[in-house]
C-alpha positions as CSV (number, residue, x, y, z in Angstrom):
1,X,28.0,46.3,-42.0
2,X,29.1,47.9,-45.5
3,X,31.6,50.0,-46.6
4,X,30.3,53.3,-45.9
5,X,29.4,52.6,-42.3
6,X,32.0,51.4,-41.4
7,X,34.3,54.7,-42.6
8,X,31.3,56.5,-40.5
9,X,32.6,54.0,-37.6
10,X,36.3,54.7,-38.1
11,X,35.6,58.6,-38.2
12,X,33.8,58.9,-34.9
13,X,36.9,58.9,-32.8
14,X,39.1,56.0,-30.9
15,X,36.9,55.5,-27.7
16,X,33.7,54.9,-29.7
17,X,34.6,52.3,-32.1
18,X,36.5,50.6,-29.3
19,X,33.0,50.7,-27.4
20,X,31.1,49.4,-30.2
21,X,33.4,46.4,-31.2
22,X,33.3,45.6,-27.6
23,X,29.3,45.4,-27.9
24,X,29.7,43.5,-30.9
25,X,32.4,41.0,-29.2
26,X,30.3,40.5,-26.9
27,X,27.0,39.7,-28.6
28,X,28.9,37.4,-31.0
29,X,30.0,35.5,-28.2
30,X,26.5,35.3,-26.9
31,X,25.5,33.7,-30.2
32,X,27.9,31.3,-30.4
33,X,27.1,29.7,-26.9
34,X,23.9,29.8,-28.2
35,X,24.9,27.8,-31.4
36,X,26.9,25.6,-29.3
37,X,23.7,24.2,-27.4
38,X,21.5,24.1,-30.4
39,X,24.2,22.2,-31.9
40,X,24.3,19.5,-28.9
41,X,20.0,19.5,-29.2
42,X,20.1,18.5,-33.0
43,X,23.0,16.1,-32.4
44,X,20.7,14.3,-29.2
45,X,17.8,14.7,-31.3
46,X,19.7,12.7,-34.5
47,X,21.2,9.9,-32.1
48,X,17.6,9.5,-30.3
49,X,16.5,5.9,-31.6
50,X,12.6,5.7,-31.2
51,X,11.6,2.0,-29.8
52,X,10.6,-0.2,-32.4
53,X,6.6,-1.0,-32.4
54,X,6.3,-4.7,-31.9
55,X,4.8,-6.5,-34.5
56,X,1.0,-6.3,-34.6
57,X,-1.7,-9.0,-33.8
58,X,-2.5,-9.4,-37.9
59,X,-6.0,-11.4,-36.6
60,X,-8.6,-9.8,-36.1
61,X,-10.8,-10.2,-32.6
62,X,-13.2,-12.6,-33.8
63,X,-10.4,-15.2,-35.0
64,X,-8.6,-15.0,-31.8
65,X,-8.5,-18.2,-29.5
66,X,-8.1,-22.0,-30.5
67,X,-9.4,-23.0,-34.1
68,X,-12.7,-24.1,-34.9
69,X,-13.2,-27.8,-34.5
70,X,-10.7,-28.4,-31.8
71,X,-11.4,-31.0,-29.1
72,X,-13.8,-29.6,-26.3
73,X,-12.4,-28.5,-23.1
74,X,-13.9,-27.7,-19.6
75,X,-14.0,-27.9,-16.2
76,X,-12.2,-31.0,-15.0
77,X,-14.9,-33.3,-12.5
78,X,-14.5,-33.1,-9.3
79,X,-13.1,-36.2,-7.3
80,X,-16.4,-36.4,-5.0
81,X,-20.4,-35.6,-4.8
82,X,-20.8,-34.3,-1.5
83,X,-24.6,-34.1,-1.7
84,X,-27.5,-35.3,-4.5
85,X,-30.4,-33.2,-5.0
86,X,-33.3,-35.1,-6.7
87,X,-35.8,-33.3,-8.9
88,X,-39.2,-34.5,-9.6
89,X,-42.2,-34.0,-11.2
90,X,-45.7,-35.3,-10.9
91,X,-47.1,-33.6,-14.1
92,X,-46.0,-32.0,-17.7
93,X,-45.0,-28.5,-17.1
94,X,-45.8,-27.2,-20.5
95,X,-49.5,-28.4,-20.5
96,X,-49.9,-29.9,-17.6
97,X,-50.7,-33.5,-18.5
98,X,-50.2,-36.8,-17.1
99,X,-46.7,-37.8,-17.1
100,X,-45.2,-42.0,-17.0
101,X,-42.7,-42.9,-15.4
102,X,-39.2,-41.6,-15.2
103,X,-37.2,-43.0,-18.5
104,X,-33.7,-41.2,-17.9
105,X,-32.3,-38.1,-15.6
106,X,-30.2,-35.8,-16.9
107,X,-27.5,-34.7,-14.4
108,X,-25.6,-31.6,-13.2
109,X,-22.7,-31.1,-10.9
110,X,-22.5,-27.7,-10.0
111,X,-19.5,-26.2,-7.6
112,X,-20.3,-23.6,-4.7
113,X,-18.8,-22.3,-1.5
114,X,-20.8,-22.8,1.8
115,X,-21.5,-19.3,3.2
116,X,-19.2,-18.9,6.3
117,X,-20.9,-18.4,10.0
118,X,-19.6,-17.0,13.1
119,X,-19.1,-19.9,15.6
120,X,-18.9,-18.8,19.4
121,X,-17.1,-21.8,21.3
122,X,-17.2,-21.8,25.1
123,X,-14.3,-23.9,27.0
124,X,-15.2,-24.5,30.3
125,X,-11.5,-25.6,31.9
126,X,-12.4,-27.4,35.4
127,X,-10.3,-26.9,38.3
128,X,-9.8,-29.8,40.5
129,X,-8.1,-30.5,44.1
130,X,-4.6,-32.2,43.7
131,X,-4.1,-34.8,47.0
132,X,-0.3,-34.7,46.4
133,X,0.3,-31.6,45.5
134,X,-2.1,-30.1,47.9
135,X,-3.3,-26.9,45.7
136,X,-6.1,-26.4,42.8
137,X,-5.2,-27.4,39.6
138,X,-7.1,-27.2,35.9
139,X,-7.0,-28.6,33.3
140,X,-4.9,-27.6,30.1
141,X,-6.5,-25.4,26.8
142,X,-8.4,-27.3,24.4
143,X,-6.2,-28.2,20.9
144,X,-7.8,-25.4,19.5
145,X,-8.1,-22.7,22.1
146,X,-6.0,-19.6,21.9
147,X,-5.6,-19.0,26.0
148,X,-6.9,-15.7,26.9
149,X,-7.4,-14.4,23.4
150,X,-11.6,-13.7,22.2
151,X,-10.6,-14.2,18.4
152,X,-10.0,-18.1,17.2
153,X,-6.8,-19.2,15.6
154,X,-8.5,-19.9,11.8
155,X,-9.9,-15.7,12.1
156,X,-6.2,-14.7,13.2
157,X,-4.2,-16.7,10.6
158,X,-7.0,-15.3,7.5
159,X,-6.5,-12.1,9.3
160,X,-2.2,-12.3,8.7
161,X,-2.6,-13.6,5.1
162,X,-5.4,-11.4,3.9
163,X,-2.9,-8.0,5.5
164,X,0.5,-9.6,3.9
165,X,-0.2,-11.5,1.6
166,X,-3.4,-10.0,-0.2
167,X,-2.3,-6.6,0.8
168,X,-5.8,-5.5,2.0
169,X,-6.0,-2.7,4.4
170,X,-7.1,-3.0,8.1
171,X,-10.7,-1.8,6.8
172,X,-11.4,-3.7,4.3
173,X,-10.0,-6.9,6.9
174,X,-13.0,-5.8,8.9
175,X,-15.7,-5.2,5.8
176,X,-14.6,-8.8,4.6
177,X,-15.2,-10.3,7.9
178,X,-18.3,-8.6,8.5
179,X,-20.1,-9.1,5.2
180,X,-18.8,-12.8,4.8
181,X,-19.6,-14.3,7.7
182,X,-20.7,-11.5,10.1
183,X,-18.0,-11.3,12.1
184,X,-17.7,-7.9,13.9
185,X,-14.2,-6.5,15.1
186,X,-12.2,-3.3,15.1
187,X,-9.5,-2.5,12.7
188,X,-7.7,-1.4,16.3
189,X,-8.5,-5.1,17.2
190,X,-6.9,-6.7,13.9
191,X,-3.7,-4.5,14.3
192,X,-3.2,-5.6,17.8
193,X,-3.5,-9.0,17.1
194,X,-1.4,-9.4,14.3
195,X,1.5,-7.8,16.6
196,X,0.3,-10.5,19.4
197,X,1.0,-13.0,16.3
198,X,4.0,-12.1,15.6
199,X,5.2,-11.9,19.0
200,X,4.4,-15.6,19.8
201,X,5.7,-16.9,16.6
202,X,9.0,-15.0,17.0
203,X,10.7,-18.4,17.9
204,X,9.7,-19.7,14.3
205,X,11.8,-15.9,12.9
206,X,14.6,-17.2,14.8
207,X,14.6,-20.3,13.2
208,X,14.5,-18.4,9.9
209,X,17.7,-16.4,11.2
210,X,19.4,-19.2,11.8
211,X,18.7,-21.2,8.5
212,X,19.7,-18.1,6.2
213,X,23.1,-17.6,8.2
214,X,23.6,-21.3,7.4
215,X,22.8,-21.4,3.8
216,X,25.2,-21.8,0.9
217,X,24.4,-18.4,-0.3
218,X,22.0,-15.4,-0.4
219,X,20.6,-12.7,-2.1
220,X,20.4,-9.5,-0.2
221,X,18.3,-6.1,-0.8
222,X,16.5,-3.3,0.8
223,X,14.3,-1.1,-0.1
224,X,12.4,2.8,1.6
225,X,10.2,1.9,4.0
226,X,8.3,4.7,7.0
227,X,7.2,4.5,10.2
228,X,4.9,7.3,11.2
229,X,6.2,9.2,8.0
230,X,10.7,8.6,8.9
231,X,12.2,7.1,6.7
232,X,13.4,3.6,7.5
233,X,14.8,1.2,5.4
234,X,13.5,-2.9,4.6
235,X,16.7,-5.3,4.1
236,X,16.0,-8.8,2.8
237,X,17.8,-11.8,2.6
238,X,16.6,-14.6,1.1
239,X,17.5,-17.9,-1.2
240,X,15.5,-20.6,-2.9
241,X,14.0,-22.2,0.6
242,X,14.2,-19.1,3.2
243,X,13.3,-15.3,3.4
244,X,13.9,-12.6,6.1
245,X,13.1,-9.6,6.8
246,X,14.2,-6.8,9.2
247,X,13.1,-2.9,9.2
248,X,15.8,-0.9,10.5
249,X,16.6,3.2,10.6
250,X,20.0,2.4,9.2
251,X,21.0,2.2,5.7
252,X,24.3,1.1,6.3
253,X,26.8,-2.1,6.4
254,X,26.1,-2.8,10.2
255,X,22.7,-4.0,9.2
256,X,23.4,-6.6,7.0
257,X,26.3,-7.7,9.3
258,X,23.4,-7.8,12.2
259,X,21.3,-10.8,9.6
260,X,23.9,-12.4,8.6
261,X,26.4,-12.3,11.5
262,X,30.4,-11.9,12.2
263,X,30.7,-15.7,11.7
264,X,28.7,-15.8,7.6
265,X,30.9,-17.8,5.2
266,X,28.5,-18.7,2.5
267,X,27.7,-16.5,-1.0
268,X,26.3,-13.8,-1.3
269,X,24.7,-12.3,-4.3
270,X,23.5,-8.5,-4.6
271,X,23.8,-5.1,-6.5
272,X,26.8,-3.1,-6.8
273,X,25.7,-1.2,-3.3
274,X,28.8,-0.2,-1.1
275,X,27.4,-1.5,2.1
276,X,27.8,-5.6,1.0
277,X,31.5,-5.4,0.1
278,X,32.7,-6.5,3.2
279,X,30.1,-8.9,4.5
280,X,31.5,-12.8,5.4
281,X,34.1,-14.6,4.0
282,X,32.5,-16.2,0.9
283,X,32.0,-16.0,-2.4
284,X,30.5,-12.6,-3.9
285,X,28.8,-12.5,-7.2
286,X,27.5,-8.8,-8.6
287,X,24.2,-9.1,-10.1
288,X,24.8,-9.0,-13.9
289,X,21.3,-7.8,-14.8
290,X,22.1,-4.9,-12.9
291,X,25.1,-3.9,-14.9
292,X,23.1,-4.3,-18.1
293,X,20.0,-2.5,-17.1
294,X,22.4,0.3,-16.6
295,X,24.7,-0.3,-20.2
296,X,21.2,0.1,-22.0
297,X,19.9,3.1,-20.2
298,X,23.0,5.2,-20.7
299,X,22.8,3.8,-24.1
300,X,19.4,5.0,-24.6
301,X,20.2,8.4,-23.1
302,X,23.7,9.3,-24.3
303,X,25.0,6.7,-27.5
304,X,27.7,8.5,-29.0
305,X,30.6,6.7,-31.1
306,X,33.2,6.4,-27.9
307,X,30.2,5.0,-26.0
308,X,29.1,2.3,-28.3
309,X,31.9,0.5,-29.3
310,X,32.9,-0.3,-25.0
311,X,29.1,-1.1,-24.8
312,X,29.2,-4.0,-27.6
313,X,32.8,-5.4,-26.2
314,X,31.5,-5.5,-22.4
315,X,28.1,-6.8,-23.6
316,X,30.1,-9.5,-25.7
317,X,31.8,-10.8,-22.9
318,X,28.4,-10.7,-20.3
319,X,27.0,-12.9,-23.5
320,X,30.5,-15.2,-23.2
321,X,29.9,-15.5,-19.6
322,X,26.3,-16.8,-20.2
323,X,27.2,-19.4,-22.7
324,X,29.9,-20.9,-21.2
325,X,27.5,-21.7,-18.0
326,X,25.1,-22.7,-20.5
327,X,28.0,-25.4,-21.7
328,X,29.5,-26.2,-18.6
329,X,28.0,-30.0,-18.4
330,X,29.5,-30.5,-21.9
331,X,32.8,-29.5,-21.0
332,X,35.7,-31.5,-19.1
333,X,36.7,-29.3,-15.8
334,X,40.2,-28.5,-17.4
335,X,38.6,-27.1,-20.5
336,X,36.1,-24.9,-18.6
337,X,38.6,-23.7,-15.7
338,X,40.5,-22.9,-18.5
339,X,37.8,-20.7,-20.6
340,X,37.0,-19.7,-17.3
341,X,40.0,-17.8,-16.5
342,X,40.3,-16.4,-20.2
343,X,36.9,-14.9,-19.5
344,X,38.0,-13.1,-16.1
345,X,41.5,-12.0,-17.9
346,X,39.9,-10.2,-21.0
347,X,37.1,-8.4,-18.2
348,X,40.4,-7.2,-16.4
349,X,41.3,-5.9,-19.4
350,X,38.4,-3.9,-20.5
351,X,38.1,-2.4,-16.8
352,X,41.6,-1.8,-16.5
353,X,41.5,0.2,-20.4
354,X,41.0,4.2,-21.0
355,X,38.0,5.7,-21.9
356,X,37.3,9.1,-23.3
357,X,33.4,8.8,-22.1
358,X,32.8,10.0,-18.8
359,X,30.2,7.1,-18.4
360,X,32.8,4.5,-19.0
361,X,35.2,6.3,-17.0
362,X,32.7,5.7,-13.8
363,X,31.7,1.9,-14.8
364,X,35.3,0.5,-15.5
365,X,36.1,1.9,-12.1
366,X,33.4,0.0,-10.8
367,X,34.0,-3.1,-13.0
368,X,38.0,-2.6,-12.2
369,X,36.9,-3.2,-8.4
370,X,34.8,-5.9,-8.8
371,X,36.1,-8.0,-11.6
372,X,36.6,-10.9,-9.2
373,X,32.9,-10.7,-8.9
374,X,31.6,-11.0,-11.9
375,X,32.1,-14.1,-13.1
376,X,31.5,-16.0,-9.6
377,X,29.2,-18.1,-10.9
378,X,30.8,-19.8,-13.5
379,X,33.2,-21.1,-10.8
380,X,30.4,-21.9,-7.8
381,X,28.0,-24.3,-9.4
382,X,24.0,-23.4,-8.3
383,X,25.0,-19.9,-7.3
384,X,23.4,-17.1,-10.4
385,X,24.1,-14.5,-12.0
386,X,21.9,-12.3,-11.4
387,X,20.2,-10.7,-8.2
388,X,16.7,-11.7,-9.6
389,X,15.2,-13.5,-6.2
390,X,15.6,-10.6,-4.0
391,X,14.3,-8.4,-6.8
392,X,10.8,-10.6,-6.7
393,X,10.9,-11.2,-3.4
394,X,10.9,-7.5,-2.6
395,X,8.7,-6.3,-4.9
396,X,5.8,-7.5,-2.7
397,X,6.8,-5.2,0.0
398,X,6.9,-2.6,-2.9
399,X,3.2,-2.9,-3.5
400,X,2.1,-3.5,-0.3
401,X,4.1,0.0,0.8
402,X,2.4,2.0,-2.2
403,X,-1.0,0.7,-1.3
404,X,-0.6,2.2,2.2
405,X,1.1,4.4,4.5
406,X,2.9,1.9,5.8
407,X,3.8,1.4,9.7
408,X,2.3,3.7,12.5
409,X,4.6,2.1,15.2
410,X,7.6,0.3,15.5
411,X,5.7,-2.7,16.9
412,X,3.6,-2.9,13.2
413,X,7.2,-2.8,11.5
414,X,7.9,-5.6,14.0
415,X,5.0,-8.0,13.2
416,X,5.6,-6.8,9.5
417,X,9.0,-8.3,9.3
418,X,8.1,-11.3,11.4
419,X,4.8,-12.6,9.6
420,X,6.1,-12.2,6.1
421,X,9.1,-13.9,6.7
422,X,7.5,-16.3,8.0
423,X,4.4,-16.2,5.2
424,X,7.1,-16.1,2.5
425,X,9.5,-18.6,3.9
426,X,6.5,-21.3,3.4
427,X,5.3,-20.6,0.4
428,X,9.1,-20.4,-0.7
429,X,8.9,-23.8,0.1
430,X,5.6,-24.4,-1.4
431,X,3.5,-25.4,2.0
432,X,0.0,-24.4,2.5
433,X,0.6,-21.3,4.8
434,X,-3.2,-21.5,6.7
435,X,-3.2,-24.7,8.2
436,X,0.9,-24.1,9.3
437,X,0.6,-21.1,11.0
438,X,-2.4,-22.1,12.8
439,X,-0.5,-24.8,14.1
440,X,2.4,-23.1,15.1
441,X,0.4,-20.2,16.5
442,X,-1.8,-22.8,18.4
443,X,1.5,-24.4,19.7
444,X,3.5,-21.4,21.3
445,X,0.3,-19.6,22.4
446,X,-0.3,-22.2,24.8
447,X,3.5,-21.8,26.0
448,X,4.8,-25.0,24.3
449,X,8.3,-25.4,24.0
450,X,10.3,-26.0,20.8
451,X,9.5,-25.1,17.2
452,X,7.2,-25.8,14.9
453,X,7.5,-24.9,11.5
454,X,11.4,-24.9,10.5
């Protein structure tokens, strides 16, 4: 506005110029929201750090792999020659020509699979008169007869690891079958008897049960899970040797107190979730890699100066935490308790500070409430740091769940949780899982007492 229009302003009366600096007030303010969110754009758009390219493979295709003239390497031989096939000639194949006698033979060992057949076994139990007991008796299953059941114990066990192990679907179960060996059955029939499975081999869960409540520590998860579309929810606990698994509708801290029961007084490592604060009576260590993943992401997302300079100091002290467990067998014990208990002061310290971010206002709450759960494993030797196991462990069930649509009925969550904790426990402990659960399978279908497996 100049000069002029503004004495034009002044001269058309009070109530109109008080109108029209109103207007203006208010536009002004409008544009100075306005340059208030541009501002906070530009300043997100200067502290976004774009991720450093990694360093490019400098050789080109046709250099990659080992160097010319390196030793030769193949197949390694196999330990035995099941069969010799002989090949002959009585003439010259090029022209024909009388040929002498054989001067060398050049060999070839070739590896192939045998291509699988149905085999249809009748068992003919006899029934015989009983002079003492003075009624028919018969005579008890063969070792490898499944009593009443029409599929054999080596289709039933392929059938459990090709579903939770493989993560193939119930139709491709029944392609497999039927183009491989030419084995017809329903995918109504392979359902059915996986939940017969894991009914008979529900002694062998038990046994599971009972080894995780008894363990030193474990690391404990869940993760979404559906049965006919509601949302349920998969917990696991596992450790080095064991795994279990249990479906249930419940999210909340009753579950995990139903695994690992009232009487629980080993570790327990997890995530910072609410519901495994007041499990047992043990040690508790907070997965560290959690905390980080979460630093770094806030870092990435929001990095301003009263953010950074928290994130270096808590990172610091994580890195402290790792060397000294790194050192602890070149230490004497007074030394290291003593480092120890430095480490845990100066984390008290940081949680127990003020922060002007609203991000570190939230995490030193967090850290404030579980500082004594940190650093656990720095004082319980074998336990980690980190919630890693159950993070592996779980992320089978991830796959297999996006692959499918999950459970239909509660009886498939049932033989879900049943036959992977049993699948996993095993190879946990690195055992071939085929020939086991045919065993144990074998063993409680024909109503045999005891366990087999654990």
């Amino acid at each position: 506005m100049n000069r002029s229009e503004a004495i034009e302003l002044y001269r058309m009366g009070q109530e109109a110029t008080v109108e029209k600096l109103m207007e203006w007030g208010n536009r002004l303010k409008a544009l100075e929201e306005e340059n208030t969110k541009l501002k906070e754009t530009i300043k997100k758009i200067a502290n976004y750090k774009k991720r450093k390219p990694g360093k490019p493979n400098r050789k080109p295709w046709w250099r990659w792999g080992r160097k010319k003239g390196h030793e030769g390497a193949s197949r390694p031989m196999p330990d035995h020659i099941d069969h010799t096939v002989e090949v002959r000639i009585k003439e010259c194949p090029q022209c024909g020509g009388q040929i002498s006698h054989c001067q060398e033979a050049q060999e070839h060992i070739q590896e192939d699979i045998v291509p699988s057949r149905v085999i249809v076994t009748l068992f003919r139990r006899h029934k015989y008169w009983c002079c003492r007991c003075k009624e028919v008796v018969t005579a008890p299953p063969a070792p490898d007869e499944v009593p009443c059941g029409y599929l054999g114990p080596n289709t039933l066990t392929q059938m459990a690891l090709l579903k939770y192990h493989y993560g193939l679907p119930g139709n491709k179960i029944v392609e497999l079958f039927k183009e491989f060996c030419g084995l017809k059955v329903s995918e109504g029939a392979v359902f059915q008897a996986l939940q017969r499975m894991a009914y008979w081999l529900q002694v062998e869960k038990g046994a599971i049960l009972k080894a995780i409540r008894q363990s030193a520590y474990n690391h404990m998860d869940e993760t979404g899970a559906k049965i006919n579309g509601v949302n349920h929810w998969l917990w696991a606990a596992v450790n080095p040797r064991w795994a279990y698994y249990l479906t249930h509708r419940s999210r909340s801290a009753k579950v995990a107190h139903e695994i690992l029961g009232n009487s629980y007084t080993g570790g327990l490592v997890t995530d910072f979730y609410s519901a495994y604060n007041r499990l047992g009576s043990g040690k508790r260590q907070k997965c560290s890699v959690h905390l980080r993943r979460e630093m770094r992401s806030l870092k990435a997302r929001d990095s301003p100066a009263d953010y950074l300079v928290p994130y270096k100091k808590l990172k610091r002290l994580l890195d402290d935490g790792q060397r000294l467990h790194g050192r602890r067998h070149l230490l004497k014990p007074l030394p290291y308790r003593r480092r120890v208990a430095k480490l845990k002061e100066r984390l008290f310290d940081f949680a127990a500070d003020v922060y002007s971010n609203k991000h570190w206002q939230r995490l030193s709450k967090r850290l404030l409430k579980h500082h004594k759960d940190i650093f656990t494993y720095l004082d319980v030797p074998g336990m980690p740091s980190d919630n890693n196991l159950a993070e592996r462990m779980i992320r089978r069930h991830v796959i297999l769940r996006n692959r499918s649509y999950q459970h239909r009925t509660p009886n498939g969550a049932y033989a879900y949780d049943g036959l992977t904790s049993i699948l996993h426990s095993l190879q946990l402990q690195g055992r071939n899982t085929l020939p086991e659960i045919r065993r144990a399978y074998i063993h409680h279908r024909q109503e045999h007492s005891g366990r087999v497996l654990f």
